[in-house]
C-alpha positions as CSV (number, residue, x, y, z in Angstrom):
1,X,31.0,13.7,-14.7
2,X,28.1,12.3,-12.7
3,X,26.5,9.1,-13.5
4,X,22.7,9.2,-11.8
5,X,20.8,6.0,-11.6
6,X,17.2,6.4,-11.3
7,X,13.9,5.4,-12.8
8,X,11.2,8.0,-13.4
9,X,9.3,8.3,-10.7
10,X,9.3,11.3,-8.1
11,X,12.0,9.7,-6.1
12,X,14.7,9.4,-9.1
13,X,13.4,12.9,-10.2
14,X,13.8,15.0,-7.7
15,X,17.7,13.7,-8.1
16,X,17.8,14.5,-11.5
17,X,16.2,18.7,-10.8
18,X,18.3,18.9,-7.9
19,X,21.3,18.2,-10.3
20,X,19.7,20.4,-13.6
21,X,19.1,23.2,-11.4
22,X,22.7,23.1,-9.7
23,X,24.0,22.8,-13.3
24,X,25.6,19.9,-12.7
25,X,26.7,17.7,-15.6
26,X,25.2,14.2,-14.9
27,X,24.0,11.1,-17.6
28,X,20.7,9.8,-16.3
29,X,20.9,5.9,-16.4
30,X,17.1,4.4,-16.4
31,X,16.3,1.6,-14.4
32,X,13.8,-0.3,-14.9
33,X,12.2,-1.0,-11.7
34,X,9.4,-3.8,-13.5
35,X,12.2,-6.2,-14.5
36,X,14.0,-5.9,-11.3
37,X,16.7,-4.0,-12.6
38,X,17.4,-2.4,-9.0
39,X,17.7,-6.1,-7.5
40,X,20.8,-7.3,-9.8
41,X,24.3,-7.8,-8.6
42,X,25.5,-4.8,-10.4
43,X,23.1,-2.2,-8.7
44,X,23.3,-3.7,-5.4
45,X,27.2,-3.0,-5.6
46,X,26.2,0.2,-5.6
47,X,23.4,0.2,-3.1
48,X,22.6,-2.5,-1.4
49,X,19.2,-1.6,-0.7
50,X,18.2,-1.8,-4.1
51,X,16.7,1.4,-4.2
52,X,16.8,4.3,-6.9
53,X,18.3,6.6,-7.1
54,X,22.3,6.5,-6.6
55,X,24.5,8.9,-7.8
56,X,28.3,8.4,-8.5
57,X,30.5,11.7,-8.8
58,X,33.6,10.4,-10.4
59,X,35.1,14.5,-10.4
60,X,35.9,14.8,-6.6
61,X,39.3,15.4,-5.1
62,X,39.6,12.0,-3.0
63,X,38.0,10.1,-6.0
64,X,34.6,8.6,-6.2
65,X,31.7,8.9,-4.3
66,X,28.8,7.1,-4.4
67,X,25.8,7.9,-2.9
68,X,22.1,6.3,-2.5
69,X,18.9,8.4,-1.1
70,X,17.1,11.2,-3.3
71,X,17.5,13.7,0.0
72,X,20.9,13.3,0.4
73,X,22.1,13.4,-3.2
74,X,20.0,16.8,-3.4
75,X,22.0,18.2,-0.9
76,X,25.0,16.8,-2.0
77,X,24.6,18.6,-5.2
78,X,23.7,22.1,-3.4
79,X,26.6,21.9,-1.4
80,X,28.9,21.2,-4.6
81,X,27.7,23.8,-6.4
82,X,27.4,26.0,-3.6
83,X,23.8,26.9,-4.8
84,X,19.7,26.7,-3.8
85,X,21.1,26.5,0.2
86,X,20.4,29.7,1.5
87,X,23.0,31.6,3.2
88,X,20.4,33.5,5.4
89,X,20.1,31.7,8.5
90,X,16.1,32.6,8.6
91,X,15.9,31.4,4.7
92,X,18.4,28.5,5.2
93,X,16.4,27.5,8.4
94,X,13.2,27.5,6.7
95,X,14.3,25.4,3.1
96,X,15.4,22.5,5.4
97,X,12.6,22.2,7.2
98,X,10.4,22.4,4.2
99,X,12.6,20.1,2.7
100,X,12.5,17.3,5.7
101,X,8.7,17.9,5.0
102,X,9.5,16.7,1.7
103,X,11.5,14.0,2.6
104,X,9.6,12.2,5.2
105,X,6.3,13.4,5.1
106,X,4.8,14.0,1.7
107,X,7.1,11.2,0.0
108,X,6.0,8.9,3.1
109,X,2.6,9.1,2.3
110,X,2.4,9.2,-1.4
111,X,4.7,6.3,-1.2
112,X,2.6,4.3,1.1
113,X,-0.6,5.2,-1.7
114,X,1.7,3.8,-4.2
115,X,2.1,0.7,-2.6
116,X,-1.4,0.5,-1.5
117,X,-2.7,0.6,-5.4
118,X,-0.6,-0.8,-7.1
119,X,1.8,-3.8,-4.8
120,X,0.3,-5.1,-2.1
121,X,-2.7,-8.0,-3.5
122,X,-5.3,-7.3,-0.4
123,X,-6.7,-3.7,-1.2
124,X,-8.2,-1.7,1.5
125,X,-9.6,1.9,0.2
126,X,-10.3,2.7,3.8
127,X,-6.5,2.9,4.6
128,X,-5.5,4.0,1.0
129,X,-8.1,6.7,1.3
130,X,-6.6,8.2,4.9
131,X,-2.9,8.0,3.0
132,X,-4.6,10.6,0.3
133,X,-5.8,12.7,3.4
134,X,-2.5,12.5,4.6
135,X,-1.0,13.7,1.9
136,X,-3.3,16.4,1.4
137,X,-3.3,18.0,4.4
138,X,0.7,18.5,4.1
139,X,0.4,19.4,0.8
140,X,-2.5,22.2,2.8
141,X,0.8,23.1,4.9
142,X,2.5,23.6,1.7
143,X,-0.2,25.9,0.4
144,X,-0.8,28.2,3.8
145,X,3.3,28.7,4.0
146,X,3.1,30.0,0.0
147,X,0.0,32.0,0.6
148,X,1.7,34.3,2.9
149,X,3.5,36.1,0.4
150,X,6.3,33.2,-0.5
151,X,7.1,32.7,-4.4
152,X,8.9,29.4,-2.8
153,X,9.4,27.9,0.0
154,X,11.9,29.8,1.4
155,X,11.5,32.5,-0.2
156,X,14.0,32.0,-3.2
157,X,14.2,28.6,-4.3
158,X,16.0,26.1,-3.0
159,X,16.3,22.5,-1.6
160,X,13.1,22.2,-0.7
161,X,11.7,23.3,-3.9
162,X,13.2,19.9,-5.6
163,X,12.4,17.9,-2.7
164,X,8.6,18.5,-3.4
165,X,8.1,19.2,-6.8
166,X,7.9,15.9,-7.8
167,X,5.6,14.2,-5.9
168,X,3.4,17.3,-6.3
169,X,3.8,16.9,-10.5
170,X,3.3,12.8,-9.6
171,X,0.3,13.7,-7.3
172,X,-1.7,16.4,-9.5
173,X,-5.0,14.6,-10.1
174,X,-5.2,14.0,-6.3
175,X,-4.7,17.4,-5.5
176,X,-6.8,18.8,-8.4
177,X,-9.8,16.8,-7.3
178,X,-9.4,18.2,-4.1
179,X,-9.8,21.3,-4.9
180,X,-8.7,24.8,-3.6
181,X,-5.1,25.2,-2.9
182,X,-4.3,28.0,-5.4
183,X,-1.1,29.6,-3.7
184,X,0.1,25.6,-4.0
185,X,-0.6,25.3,-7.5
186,X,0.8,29.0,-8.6
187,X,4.1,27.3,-7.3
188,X,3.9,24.3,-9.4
189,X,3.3,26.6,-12.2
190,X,6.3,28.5,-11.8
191,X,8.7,25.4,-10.9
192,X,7.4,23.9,-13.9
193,X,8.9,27.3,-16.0
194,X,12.2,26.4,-14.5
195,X,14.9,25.6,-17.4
196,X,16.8,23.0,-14.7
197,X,13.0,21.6,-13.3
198,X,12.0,20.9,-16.9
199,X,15.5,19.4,-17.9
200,X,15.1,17.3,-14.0
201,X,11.9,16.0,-15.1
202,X,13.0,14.4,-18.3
203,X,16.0,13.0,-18.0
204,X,15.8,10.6,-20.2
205,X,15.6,12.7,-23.2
């Protein structure tokens, strides 16, 4: 069994599809990020960065594991289920670099919006505003790759797939307002289908 810590917000998501869509068993514990429940003695003994999500495998052969960051539990949950990384070196090539895309682009900057509306006191729409152009203009990369004939990112889905779903279900009035973007939007619809995706995105019950 798999205990995931996470709260639900795209970063503890994207956790909890990457393990519904390998079909791994998992209980999602919530955290509650507003009463600091990342920043208590018991979480940090399981990361001390205080960060959601962490994930800890008690069904490996050379006992526990515990492991911290959304990227690396995705992968470590495609690699022990031996599913969604592509065994085409083309496909396989392509999912991680949508994926790092994912990981330290389009989190990056929806992140820093986050932290811009809603944390820091001294607001400044200027810079919040060139975080949303950011963001849109990978989410634009994201579009032309799908519009050229991909039903995902690498063709069949995989990593990357749960690496940006996410943050493009967190990030849907942005890109709505925006406008345009159709092949983009065709993909959410189908993730969105998925049995594991839908499963992912409520873990909570």
């Amino acid at each position: 069994m798999i205990d995931l810590y996470l709260a639900g917000t795209a970063n503890g998501l994207r956790a909890a599809v990457a393990m519904a869509e390998c079909g791994l068993e998992f209980r999602a514990h919530k955290i509650d990020l507003t009463q600091g429940q990342q920043r208590t003695p018991e979480f940090l003994g399981m990361n001390p960065a205080g960060q959601i999500p962490v994930m800890i495998d008690h069904d490996t052969p050379g006992g526990r594991i515990t492991l911290a960051q959304s990227g690396a539990i995705i992968l470590y949950a495609a690699e022990k289920s031996g599913r969604f990384l592509p065994q085409d070196p083309v496909r396989r090539a392509a999912a991680l670099q949508w994926f790092m895309l994912g990981a330290t682009d389009i989190a990056a900057a929806s992140g820093a919006i986050f932290q811009l509306e809603m944390v820091v006191q001294e607001k400044s729409e200027a810079i919040t505003q060139h975080f949303r152009k950011r963001l849109l203009r990978f989410f634009g990369l994201c579009d032309a790759q799908l519009a050229t004939g991909h039903e995902y990112f690498a063709d069949e889905a995989s990593v990357a797939d749960f690496m940006i779903y996410p943050n493009y279900f967190a990030r849907k009035a942005l890109i709505d307002e925006a406008g345009g973007l159709t092949s983009l939007h065709a993909w959410g619809a189908r993730m969105a289908a998925r049995a594991g995706v839908q499963k992912g995105m409520n873990p909570f019950g």
